[in-house]
C-alpha positions as CSV (number, residue, x, y, z in Angstrom):
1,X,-22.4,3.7,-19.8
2,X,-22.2,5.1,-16.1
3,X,-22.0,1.3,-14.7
4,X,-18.8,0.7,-17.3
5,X,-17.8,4.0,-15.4
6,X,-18.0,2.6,-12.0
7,X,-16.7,-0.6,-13.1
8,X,-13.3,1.0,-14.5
9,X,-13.2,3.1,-11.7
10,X,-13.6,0.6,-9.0
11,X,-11.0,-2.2,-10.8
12,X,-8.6,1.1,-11.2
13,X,-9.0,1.6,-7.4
14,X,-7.7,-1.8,-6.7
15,X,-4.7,-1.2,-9.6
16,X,-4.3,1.5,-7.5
17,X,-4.1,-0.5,-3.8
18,X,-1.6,-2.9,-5.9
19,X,1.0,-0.4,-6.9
20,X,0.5,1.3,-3.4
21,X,1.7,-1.8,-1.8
22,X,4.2,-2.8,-4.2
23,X,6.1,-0.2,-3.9
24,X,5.4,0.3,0.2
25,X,6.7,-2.9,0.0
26,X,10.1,-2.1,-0.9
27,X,10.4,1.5,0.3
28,X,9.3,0.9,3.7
29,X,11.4,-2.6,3.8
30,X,14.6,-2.4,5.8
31,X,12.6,0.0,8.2
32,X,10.1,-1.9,8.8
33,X,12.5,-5.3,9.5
34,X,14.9,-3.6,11.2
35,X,12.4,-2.6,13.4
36,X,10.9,-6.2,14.2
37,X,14.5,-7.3,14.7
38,X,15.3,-9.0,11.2
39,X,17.3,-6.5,8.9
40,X,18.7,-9.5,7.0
41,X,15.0,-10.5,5.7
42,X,14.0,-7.2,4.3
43,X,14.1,-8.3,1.0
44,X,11.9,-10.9,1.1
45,X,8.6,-8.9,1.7
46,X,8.7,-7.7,-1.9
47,X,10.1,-11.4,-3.4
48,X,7.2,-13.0,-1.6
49,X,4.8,-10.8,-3.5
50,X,6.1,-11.3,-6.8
51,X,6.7,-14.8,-6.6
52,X,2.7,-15.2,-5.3
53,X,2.0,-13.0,-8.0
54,X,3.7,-15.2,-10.8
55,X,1.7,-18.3,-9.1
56,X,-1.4,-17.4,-9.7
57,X,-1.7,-14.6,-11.6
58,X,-2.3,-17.1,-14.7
59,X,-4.6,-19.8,-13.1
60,X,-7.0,-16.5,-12.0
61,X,-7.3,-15.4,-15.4
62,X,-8.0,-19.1,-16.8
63,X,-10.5,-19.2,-13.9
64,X,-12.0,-15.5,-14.8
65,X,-13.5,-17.4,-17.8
66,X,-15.5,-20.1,-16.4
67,X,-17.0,-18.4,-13.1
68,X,-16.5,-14.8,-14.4
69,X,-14.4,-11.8,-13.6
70,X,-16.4,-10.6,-10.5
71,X,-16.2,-14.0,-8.0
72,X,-11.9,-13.8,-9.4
73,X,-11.0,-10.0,-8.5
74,X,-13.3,-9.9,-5.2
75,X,-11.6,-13.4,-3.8
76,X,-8.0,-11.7,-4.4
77,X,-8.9,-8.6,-3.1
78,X,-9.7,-9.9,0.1
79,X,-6.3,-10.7,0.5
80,X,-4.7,-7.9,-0.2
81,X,-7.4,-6.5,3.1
82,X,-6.5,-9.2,5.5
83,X,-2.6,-8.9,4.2
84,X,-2.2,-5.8,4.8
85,X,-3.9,-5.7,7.8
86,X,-1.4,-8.2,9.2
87,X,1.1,-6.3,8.1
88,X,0.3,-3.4,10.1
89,X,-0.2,-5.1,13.4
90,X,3.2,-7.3,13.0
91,X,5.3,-7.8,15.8
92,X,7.9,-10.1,14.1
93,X,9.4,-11.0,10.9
94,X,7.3,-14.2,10.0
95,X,3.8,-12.5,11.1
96,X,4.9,-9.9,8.2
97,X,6.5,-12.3,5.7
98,X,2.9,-13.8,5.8
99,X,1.1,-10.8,5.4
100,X,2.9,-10.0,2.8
101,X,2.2,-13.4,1.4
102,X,-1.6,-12.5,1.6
103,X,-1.0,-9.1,-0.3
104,X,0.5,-10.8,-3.1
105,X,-2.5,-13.1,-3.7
106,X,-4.6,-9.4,-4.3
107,X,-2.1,-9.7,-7.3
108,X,-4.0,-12.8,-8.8
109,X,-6.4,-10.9,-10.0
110,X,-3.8,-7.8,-11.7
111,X,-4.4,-9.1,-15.0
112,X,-8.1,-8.8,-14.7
113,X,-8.0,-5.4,-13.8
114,X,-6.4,-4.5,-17.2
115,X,-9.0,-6.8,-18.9
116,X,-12.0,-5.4,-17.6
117,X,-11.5,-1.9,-18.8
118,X,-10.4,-3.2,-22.1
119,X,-13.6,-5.6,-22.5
120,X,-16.2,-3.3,-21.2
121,X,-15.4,0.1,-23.4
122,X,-15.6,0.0,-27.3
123,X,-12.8,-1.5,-29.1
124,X,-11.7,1.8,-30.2
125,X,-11.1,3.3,-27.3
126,X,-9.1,0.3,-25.8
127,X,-6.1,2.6,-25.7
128,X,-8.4,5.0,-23.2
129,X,-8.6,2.1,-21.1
130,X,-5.1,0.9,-20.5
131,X,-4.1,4.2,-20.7
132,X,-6.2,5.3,-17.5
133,X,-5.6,2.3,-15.8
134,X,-1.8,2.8,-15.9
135,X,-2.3,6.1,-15.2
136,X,-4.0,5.0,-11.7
137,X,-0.9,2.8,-11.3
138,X,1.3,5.6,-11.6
139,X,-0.8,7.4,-9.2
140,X,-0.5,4.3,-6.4
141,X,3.0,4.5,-7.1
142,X,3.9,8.3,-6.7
143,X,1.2,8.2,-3.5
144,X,3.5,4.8,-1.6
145,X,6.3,6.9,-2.5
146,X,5.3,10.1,-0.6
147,X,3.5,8.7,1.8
148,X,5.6,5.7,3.0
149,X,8.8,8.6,2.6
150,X,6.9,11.0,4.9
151,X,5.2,8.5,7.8
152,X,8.9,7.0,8.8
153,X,10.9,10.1,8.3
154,X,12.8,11.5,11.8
155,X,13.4,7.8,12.1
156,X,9.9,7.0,13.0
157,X,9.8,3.6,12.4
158,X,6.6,2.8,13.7
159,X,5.0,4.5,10.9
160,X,5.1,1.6,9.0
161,X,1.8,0.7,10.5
162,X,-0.3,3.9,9.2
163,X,1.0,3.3,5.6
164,X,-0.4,-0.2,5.1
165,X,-3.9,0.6,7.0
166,X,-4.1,3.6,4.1
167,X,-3.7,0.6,1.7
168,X,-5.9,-1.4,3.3
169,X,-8.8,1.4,2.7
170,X,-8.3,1.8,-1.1
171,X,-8.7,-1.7,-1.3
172,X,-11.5,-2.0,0.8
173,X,-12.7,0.9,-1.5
174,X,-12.0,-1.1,-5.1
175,X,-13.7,-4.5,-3.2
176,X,-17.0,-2.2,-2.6
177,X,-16.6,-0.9,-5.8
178,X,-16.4,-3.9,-7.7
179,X,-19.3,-5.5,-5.4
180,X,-21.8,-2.6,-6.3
181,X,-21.3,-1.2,-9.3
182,X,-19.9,-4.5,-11.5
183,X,-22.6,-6.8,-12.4
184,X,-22.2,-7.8,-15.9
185,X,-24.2,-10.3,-18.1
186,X,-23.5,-14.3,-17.6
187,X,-20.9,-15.3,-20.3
188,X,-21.6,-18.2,-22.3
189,X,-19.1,-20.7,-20.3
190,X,-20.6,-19.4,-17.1
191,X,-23.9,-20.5,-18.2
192,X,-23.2,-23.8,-20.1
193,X,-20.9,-25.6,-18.6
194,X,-21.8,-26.9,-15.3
195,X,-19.1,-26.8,-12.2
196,X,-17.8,-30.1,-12.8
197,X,-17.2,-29.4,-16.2
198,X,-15.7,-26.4,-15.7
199,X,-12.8,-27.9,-13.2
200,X,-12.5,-30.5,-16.2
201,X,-11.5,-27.5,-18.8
202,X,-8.9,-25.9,-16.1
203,X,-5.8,-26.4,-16.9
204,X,-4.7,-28.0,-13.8
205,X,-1.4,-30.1,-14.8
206,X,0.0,-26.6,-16.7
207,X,-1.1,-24.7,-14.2
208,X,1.0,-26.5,-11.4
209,X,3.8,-27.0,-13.9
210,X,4.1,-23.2,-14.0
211,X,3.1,-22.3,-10.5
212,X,5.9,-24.3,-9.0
213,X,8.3,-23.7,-11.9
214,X,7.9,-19.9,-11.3
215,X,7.9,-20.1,-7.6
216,X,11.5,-22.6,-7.6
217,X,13.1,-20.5,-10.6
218,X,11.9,-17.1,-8.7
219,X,13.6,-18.9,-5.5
220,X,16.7,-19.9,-6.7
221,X,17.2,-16.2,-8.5
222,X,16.5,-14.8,-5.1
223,X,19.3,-16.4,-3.2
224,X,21.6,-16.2,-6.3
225,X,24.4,-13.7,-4.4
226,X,22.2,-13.0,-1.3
227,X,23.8,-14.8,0.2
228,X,24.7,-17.5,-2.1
229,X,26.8,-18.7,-4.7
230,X,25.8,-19.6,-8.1
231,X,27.1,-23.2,-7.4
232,X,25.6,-23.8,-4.1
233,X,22.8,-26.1,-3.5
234,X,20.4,-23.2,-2.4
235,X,20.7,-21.7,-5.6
236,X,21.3,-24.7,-7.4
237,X,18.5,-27.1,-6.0
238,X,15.2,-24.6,-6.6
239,X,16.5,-23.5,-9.5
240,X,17.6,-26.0,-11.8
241,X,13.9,-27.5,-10.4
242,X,12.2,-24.4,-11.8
243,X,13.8,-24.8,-15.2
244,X,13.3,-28.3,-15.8
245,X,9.1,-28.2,-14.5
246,X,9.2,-24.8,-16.9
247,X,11.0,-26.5,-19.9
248,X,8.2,-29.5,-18.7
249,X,5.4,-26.8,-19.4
250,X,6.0,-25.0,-22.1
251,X,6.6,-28.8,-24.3
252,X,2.8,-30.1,-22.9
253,X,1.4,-26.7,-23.7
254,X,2.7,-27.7,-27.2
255,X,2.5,-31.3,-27.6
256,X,0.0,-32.3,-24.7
257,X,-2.6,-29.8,-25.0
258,X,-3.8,-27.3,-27.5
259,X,-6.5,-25.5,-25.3
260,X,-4.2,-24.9,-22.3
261,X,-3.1,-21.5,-20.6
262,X,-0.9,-21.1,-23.8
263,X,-4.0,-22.1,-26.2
264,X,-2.9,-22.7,-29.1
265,X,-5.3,-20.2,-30.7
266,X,-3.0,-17.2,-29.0
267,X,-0.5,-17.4,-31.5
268,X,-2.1,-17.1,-34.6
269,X,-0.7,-13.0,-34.9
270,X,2.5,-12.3,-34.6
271,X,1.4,-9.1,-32.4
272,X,1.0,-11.5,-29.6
273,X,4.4,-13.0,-29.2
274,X,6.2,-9.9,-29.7
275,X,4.1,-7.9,-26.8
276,X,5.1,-11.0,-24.6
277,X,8.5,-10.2,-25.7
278,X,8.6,-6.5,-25.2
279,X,6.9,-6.4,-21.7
280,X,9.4,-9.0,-20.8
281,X,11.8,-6.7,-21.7
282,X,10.1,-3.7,-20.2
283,X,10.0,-5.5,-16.5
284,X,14.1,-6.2,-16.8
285,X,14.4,-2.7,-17.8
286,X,12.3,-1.1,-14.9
287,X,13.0,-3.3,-12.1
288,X,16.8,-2.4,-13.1
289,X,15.5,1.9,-12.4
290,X,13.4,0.5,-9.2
291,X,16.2,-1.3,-7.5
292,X,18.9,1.2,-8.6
293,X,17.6,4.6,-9.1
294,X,17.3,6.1,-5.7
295,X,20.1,4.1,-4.5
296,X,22.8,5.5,-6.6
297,X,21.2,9.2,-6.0
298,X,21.4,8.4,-2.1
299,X,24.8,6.8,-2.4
300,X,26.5,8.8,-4.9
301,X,25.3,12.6,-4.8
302,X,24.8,11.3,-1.1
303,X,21.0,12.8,-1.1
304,X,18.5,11.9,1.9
305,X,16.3,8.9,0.9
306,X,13.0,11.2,1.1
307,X,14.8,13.4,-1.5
308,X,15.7,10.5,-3.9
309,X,12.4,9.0,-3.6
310,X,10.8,12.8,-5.1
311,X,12.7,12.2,-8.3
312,X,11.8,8.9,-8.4
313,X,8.1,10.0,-8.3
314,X,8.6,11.7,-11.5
315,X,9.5,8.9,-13.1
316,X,5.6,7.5,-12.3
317,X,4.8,11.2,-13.3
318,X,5.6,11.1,-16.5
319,X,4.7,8.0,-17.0
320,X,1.5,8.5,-16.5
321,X,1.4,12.0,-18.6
322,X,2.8,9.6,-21.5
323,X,0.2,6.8,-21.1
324,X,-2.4,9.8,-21.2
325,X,-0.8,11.4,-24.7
326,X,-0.3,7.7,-26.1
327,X,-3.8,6.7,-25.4
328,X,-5.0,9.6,-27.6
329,X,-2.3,9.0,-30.1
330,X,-3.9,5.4,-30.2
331,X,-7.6,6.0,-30.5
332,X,-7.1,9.0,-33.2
333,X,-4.6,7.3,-35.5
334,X,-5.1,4.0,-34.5
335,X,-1.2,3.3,-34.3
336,X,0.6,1.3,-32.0
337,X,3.8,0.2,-33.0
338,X,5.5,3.5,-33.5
339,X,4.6,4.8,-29.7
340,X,5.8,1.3,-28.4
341,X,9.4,1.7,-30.7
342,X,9.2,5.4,-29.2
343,X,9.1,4.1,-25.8
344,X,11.9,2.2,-25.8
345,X,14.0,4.4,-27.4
346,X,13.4,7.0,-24.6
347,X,14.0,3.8,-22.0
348,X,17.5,2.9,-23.6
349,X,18.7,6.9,-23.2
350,X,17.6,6.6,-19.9
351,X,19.5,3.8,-19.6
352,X,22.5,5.0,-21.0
353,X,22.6,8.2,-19.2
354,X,22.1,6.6,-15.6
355,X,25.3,4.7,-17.4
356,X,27.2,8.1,-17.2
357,X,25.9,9.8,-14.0
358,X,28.5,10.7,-11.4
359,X,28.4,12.9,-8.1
360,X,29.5,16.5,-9.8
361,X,26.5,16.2,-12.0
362,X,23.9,19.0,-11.0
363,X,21.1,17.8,-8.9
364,X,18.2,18.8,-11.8
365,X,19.6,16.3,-13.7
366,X,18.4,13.1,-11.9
367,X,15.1,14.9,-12.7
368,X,15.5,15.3,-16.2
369,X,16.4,11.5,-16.5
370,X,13.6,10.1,-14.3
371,X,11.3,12.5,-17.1
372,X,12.7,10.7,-19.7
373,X,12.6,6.8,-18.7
374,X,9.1,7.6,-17.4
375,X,7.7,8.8,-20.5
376,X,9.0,5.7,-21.8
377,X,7.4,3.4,-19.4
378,X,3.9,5.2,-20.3
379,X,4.4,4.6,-23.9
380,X,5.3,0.5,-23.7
381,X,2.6,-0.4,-21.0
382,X,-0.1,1.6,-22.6
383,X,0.0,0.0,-26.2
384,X,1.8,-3.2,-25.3
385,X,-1.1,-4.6,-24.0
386,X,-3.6,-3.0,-26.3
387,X,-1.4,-4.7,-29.0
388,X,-1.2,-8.2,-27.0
389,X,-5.2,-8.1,-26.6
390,X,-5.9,-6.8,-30.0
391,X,-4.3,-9.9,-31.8
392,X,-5.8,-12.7,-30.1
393,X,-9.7,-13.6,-29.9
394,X,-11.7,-11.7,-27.5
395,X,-12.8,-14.9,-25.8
396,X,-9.5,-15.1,-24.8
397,X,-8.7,-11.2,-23.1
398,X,-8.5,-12.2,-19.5
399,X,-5.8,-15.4,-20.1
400,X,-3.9,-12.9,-22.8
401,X,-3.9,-10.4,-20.2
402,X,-2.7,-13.1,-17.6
403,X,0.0,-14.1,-19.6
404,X,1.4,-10.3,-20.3
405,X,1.4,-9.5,-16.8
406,X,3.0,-13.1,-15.6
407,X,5.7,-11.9,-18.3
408,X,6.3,-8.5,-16.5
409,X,6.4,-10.1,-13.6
410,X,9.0,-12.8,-14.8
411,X,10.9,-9.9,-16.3
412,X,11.1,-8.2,-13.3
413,X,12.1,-11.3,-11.3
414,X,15.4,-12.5,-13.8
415,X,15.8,-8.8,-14.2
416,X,16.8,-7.8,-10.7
417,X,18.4,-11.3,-10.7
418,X,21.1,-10.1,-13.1
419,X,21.0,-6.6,-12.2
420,X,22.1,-7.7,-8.7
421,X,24.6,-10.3,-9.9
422,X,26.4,-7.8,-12.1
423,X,26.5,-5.4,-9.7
424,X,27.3,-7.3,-7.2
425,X,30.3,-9.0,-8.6
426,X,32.0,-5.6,-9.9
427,X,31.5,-4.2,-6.2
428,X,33.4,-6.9,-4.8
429,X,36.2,-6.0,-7.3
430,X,36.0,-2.3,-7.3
431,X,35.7,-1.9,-3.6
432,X,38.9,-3.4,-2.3
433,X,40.6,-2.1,-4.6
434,X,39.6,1.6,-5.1
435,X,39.7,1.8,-0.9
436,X,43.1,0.2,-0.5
437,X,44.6,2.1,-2.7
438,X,43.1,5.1,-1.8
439,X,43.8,4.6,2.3
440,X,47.7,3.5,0.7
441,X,48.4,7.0,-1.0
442,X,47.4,8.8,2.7
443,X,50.0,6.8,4.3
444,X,47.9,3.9,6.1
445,X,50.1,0.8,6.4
446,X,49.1,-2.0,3.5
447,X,49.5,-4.6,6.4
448,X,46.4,-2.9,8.0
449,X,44.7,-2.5,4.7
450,X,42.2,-5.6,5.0
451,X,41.2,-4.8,8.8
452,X,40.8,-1.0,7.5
453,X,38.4,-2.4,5.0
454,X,36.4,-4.6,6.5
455,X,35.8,-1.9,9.0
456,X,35.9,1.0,7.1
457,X,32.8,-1.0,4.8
458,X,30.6,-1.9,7.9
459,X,30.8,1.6,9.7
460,X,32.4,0.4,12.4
461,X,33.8,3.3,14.2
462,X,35.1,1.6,17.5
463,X,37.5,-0.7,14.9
464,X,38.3,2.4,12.9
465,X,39.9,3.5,15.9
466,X,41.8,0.7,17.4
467,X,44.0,0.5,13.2
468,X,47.1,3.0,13.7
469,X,47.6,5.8,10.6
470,X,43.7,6.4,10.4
471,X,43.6,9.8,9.8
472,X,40.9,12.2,8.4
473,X,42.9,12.3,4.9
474,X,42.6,8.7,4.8
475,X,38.6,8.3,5.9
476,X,37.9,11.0,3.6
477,X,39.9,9.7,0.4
478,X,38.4,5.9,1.5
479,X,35.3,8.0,1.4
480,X,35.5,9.1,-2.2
481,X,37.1,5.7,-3.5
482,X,34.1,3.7,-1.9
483,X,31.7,6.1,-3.5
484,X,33.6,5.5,-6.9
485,X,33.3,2.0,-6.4
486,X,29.9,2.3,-6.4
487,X,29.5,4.5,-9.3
488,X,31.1,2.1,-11.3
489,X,29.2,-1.1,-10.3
490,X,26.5,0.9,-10.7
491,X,26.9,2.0,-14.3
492,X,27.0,-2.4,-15.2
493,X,23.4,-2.6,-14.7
494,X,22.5,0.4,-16.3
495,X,24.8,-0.9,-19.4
496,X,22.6,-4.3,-18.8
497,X,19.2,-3.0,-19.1
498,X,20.0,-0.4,-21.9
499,X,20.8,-4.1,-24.0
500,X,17.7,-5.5,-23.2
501,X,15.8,-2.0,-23.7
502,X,17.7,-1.9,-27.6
503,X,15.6,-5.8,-28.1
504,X,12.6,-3.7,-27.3
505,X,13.2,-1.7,-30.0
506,X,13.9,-4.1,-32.3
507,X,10.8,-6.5,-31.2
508,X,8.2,-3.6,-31.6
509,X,9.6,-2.6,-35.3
510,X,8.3,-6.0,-36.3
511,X,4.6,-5.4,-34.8
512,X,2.0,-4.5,-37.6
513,X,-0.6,-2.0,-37.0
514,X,-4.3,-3.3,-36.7
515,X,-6.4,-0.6,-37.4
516,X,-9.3,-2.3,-38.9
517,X,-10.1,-4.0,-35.2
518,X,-10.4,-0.5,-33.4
519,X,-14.2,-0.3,-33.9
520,X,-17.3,0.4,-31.6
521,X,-18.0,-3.5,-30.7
522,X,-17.6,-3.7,-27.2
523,X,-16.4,-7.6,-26.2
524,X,-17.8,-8.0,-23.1
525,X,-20.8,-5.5,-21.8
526,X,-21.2,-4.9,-18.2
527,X,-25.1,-3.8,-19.0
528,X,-27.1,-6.0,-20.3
529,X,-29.5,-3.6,-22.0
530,X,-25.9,-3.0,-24.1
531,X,-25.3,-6.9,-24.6
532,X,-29.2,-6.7,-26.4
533,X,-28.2,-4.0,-28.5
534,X,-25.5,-5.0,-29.6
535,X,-27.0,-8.6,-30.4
536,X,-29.5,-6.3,-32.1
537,X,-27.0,-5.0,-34.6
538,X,-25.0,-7.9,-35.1
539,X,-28.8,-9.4,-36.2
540,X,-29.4,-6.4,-38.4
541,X,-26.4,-6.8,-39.9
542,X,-26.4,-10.0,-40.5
543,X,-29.9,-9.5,-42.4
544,X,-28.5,-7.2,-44.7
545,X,-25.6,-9.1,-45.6
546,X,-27.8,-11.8,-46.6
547,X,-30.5,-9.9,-48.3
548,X,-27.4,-7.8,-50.3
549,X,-26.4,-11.3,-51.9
550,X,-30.0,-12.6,-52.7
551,X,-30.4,-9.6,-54.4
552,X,-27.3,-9.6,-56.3
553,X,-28.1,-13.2,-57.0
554,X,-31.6,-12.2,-58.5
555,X,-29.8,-9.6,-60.4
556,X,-27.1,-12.1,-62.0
């Protein structure tokens, strides 16, 4: 019992490090290239680590099976240590861009981390499992918040550097971990198969299919309005590429092979698909509040990014106070489609009340909404994944729990696509318009309305200057119109990712409760005096059984 302590404990540390360096990832972006003198590429350090993540999160957890967890999660790990390492002593924007690159293949092993704890504890208290590991992710998240906000505040740029050696200890710290205190029993394939046999049984022509389909899809979603057009060739090229090797995998996994990443013996309950479904779902919906949140607080109610940042901690907050409450809900009634329907019910008000928010609102309020879409959150990731690894065999946990991550992921990933697109392309309606006309009624000259604009929008002051009829009326109306503009093109995506929220609803109404399979078996032991009992029991059981029906026969 105390080494599946230490082994939770230590793959929770390295959760941990992940969400840490996700979100350090974005918070500390246009700081952190602004400062190496490439403000333009800032976005790019947190694409790179999704788009690693999406390449090989899957092959890892097909991998996990044949040479076992341990060998998977400590390879990974050392990149996220030597990523983040680079990170920290960058000097320019490639040396970070491949840093970052590094960090995202500690993400390989993400899916194992949320396998382990669910394959070492008793069935029954799966729920505890996901429920603390989420919890830990919540607590990475709330600490790269506060921590990244606080070392570059006063415009101290430089502390950039401090954040991501903190990150590189906690994963040093889950590495150790794991090394010590996670030696679990040989599993079968580890012990039959021999090396060459077990590169024969990867699923090498699905897993390319999907690793470059991913990474060209990802691509082409990336550059779709930053900078380019839907119809040019940047966009275009990668991503018609990504569909077409995607559209390539998904009809071998079901014609070519039956034993693939999507084994065929995955679908049999309809629990699976669904949870695929809903944490798809889920990653559109958050990416929508990560992208969006703190920006509309900072550019609407014109708070300081520190201060945006602290409501958007109690979004993770929350989350992780639901994932606790769910996780008890779970064990003791044994329940998980009406705390997953829950959750997305509390994600689509969210939604819809980030829909409504404007700058007169009262400042509490931004803290009542982050309360409610992160008790949400806490609710879906909890039980989606208990109800993803509850339908499918247990020989299968660590690809099941590949392929609900790689989902997230993927949500995430089309999610900020569209999020971005819509609100991009009502920004460049709204903008013009609600500035010119603004500027107009305060007696600025419509023949300098486009030079107004253009300068007005960039901040330039020393242009501002040079148009006649600029007048503090007309930079402060300009200043409310632009912030309207906003407002508006903000309240799109929320609108968006309240729709996809409302499919979550309607996806986890269809699950069906399997309480018969929370029981004390535990699938995968990380003691092996544990393994032998169990094997004990399963023998004594198996005695009985048969001696119950030779006497029943002697009876008849």
């Amino acid at each position: 019992m105390a080494t599946d302590l230490v082994t939770s404990q230590a793959t929770c540390t390295i959760v941990f490090a992940q969400l840490m360096s996700l979100v350090g990832s974005a918070l500390l972006a246009q700081t952190t290239a602004t400062l190496l003198g490439s403000p333009d590429h800032y976005i790019w350090f947190a694409s790179v680590i999704t788009i690693i993540t999406l390449a090989t999160i899957l092959p890892c957890s097909q991998a996990a099976d044949y040479w076992g967890r341990k060998i998977v999660v400590q390879t990974t790990t050392v990149g996220g240590v030597v990523g983040t390492i680079v990170v920290s002593r960058s000097q320019n924007i490639s040396t970070a861009i491949a840093g970052f690159c590094l960090i995202g293949l500690a993400f390989g092993c993400q899916s194992l981390c949320y396998a382990i704890p669910s394959e070492v504890l008793h069935r029954k208290h799966r729920a505890y499992g996901q429920a603390v590991a989420n919890i830990v992710s919540g607590m990475g998240a709330v600490t790269g918040i506060l921590v990244g906000g606080a070392l570059i505040r006063n415009e101290n740029a430089q502390g950039f550097r401090t954040f991501w050696y903190i990150n590189c200890g906690f994963f040093v710290l889950g590495l150790v971990g794991i090394q010590f205190g996670y030696n679990p029993p040989l599993r079968e394939l580890q012990v039959s198969l021999t090396t060459t046999q077990k590169l024969r049984s990867m699923d090498w022509i699905g897993n390319l299919m999907i690793a470059l389909g991913l990474i060209f899809f990802c691509l082409g979603l990336q550059w779709s309005s930053n900078p380019y057009s839907w119809t040019d060739g940047h966009v275009l090229g990668p991503f018609i590429t990504g569909v077409c090797l995607l559209a390539a995998f998904c009809a071998y996994e079901w014609r070519g092979t039956t034993q693939g990443i999507l084994h065929h013996g995955l679908f049999g309950d309809r629990n699976f698909p669904l949870s695929i479904v809903m944490v798809f779902v889920e990653g559109t919906a958050f990416i929508t509040a990560n992208a969006f949140f703190v920006f509309e607080l900072v550019v609407v109610q014109h708070l300081d990014p520190f201060d945006g940042g602290l409501r958007f901690a109690v979004l993770f907050l929350l989350a992780m106070g639901s994932s606790f409450v769910v996780g008890i809900y779970t064990t003791l009634t044994r329940q998980i489609r009406e705390p997953l329907a829950l959750g997305f019910s509390f994600l689509m008000i969210f939604n819809v009340l980030m829909a409504f928010f404007r700058e007169t609102l009262p400042l509490a309020n931004a803290y009542g909404y982050a309360c409610i879409g992160g008790a949400g959150i806490g609710c879906i990731l909890t039980n989606a994944m208990v109800a993803a690894q509850m339908s499918t065999p247990k020989e299968m946990i660590s690809v099941t729990s590949g392929l609900v991550t790689a989902m997230r992921s993927l949500g995430g990933a089309i999610g900020l696509s569209i999020s971005n697109a819509v609100f991009n392309n009502k920004l460049k309606v709204e903008l013009p318009m609600r500035v010119a006309a603004a500027a107009v009624s305060q007696g600025l000259s419509p023949q300098d309305i486009g030079r107004f604009i253009r300068a007005f929008t960039t901040q330039n002051q020393a242009a501002l200057h040079e148009i006649p009829g600029v007048t503090p009326q007309v930079l402060a109306a300009s200043g409310k119109a632009l912030t309207e503009a906003f407002r508006v093109s903000f309240r799109n995506t929320w609108i968006t990712a309240a729709a996809f929220s409302a499919v979550g609803i309607v996806s986890a109404l269809f699950l069906w409760n399997p309480k018969a399979q929370f029981t004390n078996y535990i699938d995968a032991p990380a003691e092996d005096e544990v393994l032998e009992a169990q094997e004990r029991e399963q023998r004594l059981e198996v005695e009985e059984q048969k001696s119950s029906v030779q006497r029943l026969e002697v009876v008849s």
